[in-house]
SEBA-124935 format. One record per residue: chain; x, y, z of N, C-alpha, C in turn. Coordinates in steps of 0.05 Angstrom, whole numbers. Example, Ala and Ser with C-alpha at 12.3 -4.5 7.8 and 13.67 -1.06 7.14 Angstrom:
% residues 2
<atom chain="A" n_xx="264" n_yy="-114" n_zz="156" ca_xx="246" ca_yy="-90" ca_zz="156" c_xx="264" c_yy="-66" c_zz="156"/>
<atom chain="A" n_xx="257" n_yy="-45" n_zz="142" ca_xx="273" ca_yy="-21" ca_zz="143" c_xx="258" c_yy="1" c_zz="157"/>
This chain:
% residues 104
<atom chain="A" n_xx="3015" n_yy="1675" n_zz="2302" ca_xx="2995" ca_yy="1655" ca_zz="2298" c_xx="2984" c_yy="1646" c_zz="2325"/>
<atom chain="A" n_xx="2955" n_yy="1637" n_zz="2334" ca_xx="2945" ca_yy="1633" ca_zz="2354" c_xx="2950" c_yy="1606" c_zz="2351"/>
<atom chain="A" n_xx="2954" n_yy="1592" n_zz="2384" ca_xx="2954" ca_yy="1569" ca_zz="2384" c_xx="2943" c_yy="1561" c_zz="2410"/>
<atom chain="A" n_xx="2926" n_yy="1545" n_zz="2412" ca_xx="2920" ca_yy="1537" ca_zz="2444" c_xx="2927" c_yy="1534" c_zz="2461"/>
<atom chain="A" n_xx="2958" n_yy="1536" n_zz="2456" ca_xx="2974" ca_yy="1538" ca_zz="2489" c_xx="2980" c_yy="1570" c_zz="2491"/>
<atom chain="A" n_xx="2967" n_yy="1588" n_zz="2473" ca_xx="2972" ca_yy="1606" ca_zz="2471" c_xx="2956" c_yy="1620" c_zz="2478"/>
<atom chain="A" n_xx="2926" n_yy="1614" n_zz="2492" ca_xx="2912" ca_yy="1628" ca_zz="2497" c_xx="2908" c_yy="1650" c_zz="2524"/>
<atom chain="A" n_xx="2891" n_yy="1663" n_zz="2524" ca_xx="2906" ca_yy="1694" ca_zz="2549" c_xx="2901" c_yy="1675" c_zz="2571"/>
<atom chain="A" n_xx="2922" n_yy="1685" n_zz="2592" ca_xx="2916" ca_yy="1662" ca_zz="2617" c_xx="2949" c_yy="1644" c_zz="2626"/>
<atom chain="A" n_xx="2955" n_yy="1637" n_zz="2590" ca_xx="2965" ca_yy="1616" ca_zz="2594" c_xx="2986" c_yy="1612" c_zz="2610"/>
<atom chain="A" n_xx="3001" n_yy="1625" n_zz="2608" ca_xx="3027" ca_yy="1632" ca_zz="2622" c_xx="3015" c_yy="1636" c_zz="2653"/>
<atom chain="A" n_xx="3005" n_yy="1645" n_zz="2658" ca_xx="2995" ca_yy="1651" ca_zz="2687" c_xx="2984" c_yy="1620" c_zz="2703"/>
<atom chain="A" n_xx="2961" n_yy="1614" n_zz="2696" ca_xx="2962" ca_yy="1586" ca_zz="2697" c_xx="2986" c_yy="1565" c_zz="2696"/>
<atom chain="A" n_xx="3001" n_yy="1560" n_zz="2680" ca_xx="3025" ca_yy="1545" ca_zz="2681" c_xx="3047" c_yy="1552" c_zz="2711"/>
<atom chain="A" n_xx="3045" n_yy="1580" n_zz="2709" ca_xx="3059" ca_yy="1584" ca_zz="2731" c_xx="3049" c_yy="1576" c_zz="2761"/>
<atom chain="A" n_xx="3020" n_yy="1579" n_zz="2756" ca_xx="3010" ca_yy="1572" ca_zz="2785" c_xx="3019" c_yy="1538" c_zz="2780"/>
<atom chain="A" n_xx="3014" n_yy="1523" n_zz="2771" ca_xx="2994" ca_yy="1506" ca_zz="2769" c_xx="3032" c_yy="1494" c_zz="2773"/>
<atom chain="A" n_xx="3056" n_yy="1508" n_zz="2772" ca_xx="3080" ca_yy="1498" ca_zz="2764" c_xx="3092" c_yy="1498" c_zz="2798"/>
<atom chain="A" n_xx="3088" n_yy="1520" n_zz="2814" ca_xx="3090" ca_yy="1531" ca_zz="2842" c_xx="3076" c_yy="1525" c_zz="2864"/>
<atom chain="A" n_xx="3051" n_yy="1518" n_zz="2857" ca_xx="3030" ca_yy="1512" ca_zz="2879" c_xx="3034" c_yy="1487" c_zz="2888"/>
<atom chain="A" n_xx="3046" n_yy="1481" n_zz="2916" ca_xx="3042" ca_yy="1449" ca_zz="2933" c_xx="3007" c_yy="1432" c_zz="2930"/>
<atom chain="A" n_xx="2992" n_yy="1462" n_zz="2942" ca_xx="2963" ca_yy="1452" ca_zz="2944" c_xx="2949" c_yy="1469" c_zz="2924"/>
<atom chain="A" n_xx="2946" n_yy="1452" n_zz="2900" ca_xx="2940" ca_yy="1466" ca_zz="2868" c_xx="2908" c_yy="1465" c_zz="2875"/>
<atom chain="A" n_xx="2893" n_yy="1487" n_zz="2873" ca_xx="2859" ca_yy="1486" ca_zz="2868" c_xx="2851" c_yy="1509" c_zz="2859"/>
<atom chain="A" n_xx="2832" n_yy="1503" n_zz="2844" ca_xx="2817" ca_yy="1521" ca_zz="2827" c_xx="2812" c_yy="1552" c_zz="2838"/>
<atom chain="A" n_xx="2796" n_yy="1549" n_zz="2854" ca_xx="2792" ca_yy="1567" ca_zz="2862" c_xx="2811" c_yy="1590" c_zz="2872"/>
<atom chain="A" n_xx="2841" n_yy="1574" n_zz="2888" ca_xx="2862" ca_yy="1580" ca_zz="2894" c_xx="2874" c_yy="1595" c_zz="2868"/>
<atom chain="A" n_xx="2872" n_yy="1583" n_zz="2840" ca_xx="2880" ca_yy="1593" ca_zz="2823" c_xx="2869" c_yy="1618" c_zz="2817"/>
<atom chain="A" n_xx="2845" n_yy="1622" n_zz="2812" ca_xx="2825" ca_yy="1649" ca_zz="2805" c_xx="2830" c_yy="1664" c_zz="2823"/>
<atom chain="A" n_xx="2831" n_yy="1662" n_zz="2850" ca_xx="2837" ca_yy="1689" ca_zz="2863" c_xx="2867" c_yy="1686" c_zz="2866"/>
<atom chain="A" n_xx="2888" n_yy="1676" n_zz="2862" ca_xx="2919" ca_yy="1683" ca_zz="2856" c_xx="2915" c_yy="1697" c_zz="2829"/>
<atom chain="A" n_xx="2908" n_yy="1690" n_zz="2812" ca_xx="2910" ca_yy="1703" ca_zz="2780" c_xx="2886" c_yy="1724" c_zz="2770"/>
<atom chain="A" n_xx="2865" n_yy="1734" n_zz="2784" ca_xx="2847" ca_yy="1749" ca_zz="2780" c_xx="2848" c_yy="1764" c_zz="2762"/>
<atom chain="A" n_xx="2878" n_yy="1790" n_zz="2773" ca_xx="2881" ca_yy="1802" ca_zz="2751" c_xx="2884" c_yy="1794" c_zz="2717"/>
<atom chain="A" n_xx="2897" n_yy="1779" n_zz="2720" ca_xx="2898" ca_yy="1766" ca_zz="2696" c_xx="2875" c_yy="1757" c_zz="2677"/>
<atom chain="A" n_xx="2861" n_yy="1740" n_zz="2695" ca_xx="2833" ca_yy="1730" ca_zz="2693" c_xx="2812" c_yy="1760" c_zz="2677"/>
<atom chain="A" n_xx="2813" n_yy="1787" n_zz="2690" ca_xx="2792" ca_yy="1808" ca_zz="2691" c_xx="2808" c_yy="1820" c_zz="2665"/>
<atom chain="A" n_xx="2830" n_yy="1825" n_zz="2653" ca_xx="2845" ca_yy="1827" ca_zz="2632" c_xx="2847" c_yy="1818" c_zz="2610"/>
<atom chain="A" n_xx="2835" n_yy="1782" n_zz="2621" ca_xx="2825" ca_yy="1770" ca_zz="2582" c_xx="2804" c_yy="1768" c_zz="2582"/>
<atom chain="A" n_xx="2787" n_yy="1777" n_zz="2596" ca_xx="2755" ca_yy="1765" ca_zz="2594" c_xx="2738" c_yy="1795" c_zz="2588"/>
<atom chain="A" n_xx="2720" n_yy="1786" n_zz="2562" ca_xx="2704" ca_yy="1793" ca_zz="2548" c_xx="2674" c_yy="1806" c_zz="2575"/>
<atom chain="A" n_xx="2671" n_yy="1839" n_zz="2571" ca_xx="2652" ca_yy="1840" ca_zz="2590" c_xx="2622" c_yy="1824" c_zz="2578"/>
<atom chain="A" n_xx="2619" n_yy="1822" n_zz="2560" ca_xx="2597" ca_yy="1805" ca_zz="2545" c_xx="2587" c_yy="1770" c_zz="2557"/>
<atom chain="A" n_xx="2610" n_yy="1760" n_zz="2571" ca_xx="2624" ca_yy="1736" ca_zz="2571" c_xx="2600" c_yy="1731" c_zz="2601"/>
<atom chain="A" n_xx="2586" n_yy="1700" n_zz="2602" ca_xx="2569" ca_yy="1690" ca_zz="2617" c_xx="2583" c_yy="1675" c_zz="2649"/>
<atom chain="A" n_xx="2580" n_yy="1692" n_zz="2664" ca_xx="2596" ca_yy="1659" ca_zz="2686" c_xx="2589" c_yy="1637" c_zz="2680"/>
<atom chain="A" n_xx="2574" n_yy="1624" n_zz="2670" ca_xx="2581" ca_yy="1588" ca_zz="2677" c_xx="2596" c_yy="1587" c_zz="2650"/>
<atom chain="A" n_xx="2597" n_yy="1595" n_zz="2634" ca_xx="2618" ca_yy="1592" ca_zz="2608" c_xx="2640" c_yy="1600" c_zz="2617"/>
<atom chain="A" n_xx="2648" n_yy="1625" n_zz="2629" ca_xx="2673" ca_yy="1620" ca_zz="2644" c_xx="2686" c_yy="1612" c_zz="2663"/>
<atom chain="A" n_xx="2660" n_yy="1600" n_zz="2678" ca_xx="2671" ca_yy="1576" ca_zz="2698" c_xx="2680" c_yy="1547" c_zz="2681"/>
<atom chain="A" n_xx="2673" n_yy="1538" n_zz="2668" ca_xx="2669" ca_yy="1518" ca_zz="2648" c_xx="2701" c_yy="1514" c_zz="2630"/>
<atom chain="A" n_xx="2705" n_yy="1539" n_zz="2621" ca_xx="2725" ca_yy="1546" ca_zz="2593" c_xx="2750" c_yy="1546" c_zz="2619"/>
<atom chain="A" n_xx="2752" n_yy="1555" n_zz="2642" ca_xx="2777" ca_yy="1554" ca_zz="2657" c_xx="2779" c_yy="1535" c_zz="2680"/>
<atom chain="A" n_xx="2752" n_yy="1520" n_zz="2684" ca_xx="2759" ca_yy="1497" ca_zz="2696" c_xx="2764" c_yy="1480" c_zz="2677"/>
<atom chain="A" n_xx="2759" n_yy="1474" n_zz="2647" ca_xx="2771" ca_yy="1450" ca_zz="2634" c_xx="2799" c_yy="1458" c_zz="2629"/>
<atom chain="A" n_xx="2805" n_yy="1485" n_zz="2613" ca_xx="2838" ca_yy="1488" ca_zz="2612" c_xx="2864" c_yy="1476" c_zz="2649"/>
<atom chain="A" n_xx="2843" n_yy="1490" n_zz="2670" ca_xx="2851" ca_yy="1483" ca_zz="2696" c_xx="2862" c_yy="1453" c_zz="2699"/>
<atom chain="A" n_xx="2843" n_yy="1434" n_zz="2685" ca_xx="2845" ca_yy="1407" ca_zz="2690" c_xx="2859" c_yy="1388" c_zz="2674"/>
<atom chain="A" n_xx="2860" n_yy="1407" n_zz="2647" ca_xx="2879" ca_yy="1398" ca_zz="2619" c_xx="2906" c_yy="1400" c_zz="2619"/>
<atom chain="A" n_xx="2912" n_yy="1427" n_zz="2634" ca_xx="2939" ca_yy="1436" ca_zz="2638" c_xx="2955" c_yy="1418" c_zz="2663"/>
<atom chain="A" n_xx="2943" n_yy="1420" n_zz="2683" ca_xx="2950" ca_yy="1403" ca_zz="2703" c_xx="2960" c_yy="1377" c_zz="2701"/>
<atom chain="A" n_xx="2932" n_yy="1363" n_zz="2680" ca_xx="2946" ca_yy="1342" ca_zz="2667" c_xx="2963" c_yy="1327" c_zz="2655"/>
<atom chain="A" n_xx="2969" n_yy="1354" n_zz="2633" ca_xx="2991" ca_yy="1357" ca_zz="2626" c_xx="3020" c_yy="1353" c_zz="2650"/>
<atom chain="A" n_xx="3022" n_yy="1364" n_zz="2666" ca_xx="3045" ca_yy="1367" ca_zz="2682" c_xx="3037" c_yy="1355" c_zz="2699"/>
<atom chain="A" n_xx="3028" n_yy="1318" n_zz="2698" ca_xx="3015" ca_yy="1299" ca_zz="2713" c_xx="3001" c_yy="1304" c_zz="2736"/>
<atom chain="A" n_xx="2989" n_yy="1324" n_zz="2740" ca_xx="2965" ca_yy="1315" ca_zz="2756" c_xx="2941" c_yy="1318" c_zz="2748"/>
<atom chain="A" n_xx="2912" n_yy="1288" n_zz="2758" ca_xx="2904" ca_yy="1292" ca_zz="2752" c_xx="2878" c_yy="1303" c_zz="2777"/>
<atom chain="A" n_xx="2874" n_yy="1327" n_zz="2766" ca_xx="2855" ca_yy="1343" ca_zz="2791" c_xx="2832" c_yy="1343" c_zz="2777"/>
<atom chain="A" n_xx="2816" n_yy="1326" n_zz="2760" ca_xx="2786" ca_yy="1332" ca_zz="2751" c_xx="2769" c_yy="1333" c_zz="2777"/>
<atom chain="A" n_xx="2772" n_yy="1304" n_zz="2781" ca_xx="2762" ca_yy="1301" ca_zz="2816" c_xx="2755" c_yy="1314" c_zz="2829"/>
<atom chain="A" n_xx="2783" n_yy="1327" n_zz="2841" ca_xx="2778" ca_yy="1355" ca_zz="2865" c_xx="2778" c_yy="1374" c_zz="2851"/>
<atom chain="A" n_xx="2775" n_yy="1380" n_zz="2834" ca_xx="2757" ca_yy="1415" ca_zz="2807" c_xx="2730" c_yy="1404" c_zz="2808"/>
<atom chain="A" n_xx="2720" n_yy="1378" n_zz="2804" ca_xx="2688" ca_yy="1380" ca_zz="2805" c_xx="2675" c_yy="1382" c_zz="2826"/>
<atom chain="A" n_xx="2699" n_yy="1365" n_zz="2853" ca_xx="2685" ca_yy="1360" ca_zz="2879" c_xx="2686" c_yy="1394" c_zz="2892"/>
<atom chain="A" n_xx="2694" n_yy="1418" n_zz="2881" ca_xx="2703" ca_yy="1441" ca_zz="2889" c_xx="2687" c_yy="1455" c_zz="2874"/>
<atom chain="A" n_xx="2676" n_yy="1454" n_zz="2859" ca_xx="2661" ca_yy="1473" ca_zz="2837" c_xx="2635" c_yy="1459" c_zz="2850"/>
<atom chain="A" n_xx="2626" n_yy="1440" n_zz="2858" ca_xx="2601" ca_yy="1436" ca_zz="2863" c_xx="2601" c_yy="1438" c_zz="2896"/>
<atom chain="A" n_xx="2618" n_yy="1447" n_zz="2912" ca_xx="2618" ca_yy="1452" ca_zz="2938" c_xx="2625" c_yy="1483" c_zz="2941"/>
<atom chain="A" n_xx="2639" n_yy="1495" n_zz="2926" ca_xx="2633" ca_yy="1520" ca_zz="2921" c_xx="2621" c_yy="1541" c_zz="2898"/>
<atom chain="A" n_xx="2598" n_yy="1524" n_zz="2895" ca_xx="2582" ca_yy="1537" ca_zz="2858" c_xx="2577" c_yy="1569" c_zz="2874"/>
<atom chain="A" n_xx="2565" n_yy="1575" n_zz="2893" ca_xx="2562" ca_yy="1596" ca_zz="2897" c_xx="2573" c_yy="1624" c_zz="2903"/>
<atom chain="A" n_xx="2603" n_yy="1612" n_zz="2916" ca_xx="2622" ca_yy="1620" ca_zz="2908" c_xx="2639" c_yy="1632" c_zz="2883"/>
<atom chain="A" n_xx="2635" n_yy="1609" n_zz="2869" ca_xx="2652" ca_yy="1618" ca_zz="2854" c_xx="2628" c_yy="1633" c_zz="2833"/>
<atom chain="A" n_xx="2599" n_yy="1633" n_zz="2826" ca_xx="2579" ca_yy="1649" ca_zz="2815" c_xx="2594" c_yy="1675" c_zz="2821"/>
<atom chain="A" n_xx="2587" n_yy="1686" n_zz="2846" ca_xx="2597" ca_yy="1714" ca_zz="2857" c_xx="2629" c_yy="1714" c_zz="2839"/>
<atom chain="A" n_xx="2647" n_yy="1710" n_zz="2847" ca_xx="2668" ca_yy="1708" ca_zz="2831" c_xx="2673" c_yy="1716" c_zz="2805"/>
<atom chain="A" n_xx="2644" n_yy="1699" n_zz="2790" ca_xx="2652" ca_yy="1711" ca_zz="2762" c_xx="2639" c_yy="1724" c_zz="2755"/>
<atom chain="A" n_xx="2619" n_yy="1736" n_zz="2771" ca_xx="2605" ca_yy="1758" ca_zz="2760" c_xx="2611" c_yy="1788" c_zz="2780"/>
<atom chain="A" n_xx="2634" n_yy="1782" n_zz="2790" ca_xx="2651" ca_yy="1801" ca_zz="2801" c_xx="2672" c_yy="1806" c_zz="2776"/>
<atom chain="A" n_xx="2682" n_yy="1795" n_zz="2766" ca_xx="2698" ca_yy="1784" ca_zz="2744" c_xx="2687" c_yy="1804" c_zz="2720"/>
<atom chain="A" n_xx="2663" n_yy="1800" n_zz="2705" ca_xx="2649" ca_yy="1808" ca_zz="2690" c_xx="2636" c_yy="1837" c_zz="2697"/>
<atom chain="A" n_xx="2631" n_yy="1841" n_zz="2720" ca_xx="2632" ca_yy="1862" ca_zz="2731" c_xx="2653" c_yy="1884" c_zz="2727"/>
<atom chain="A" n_xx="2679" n_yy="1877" n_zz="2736" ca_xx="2702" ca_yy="1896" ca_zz="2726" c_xx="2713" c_yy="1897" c_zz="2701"/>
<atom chain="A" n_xx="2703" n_yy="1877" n_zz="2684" ca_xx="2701" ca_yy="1873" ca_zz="2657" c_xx="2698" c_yy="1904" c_zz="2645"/>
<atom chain="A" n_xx="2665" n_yy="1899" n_zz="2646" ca_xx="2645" ca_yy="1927" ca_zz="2641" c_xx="2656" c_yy="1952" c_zz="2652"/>
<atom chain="A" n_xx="2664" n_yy="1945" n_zz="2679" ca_xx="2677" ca_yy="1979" ca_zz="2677" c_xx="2698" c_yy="1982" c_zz="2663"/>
<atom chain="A" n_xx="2716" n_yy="1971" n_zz="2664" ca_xx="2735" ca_yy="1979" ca_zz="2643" c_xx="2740" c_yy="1985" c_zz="2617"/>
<atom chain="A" n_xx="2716" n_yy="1969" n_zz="2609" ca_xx="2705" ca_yy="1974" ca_zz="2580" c_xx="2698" c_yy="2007" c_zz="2583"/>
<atom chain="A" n_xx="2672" n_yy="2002" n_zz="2592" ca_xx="2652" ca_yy="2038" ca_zz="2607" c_xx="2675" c_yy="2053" c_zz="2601"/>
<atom chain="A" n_xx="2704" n_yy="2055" n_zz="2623" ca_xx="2720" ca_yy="2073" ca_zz="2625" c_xx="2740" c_yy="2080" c_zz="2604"/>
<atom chain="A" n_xx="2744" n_yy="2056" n_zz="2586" ca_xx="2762" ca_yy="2063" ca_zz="2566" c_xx="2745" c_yy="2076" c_zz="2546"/>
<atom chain="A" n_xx="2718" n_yy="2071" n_zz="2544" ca_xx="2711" ca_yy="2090" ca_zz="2535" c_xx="2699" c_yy="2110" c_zz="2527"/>
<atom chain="A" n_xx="2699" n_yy="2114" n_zz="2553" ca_xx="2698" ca_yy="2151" ca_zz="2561" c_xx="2721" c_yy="2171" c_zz="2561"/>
<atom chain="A" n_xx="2748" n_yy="2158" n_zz="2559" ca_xx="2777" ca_yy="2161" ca_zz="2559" c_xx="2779" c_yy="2160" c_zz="2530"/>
């Protein structure tokens, strides 16, 4: 049965988010990439997946008392361009993998 703590990511996230002294977003996406390029749909828009893993980012955190909305918004709007490239690097290896599985 699917459950929202159950969604792909989750474990990976918890772990960072459980290890990391200096927890940030961005820090998170490129520690967990692979992971990240593994559940994500090549169909899938960057700002929707900037969006869907900066709120889980800031929910989870919360959860395990911190609260980082703050420095996730003050970081997403000081690195929007950044992280654009990012996810459409992201979405990028998406599609090939898709492409290659199936041609395989």
């Amino acid at each position: 049965m699917y459950s929202e703590q159950n969604y792909p990511g989750y474990e990976a996230l918890i772990t960072y988010l459980t290890r990391s002294r200096n927890k940030s977003f961005l820090g998170f996406l490129r520690r967990c990439r692979d992971v990240i390029v593994a559940t994500t749909s090549a169909t899938s828009r960057w700002v929707d997946l900037d969006h869907t893993w900066a709120v889980r980012f800031i929910s989870e955190a919360g959860k395990l008392g911190d609260d980082l909305e703050e420095k996730v918004g003050s970081e997403r709007e000081r690195r929007a361009k950044k992280l654009e490239d990012y996810w459409n690097e992201v979405i990028y290896e998406c599609k090939l993998t898709t492409y290659f599985a199936f041609i395989y």
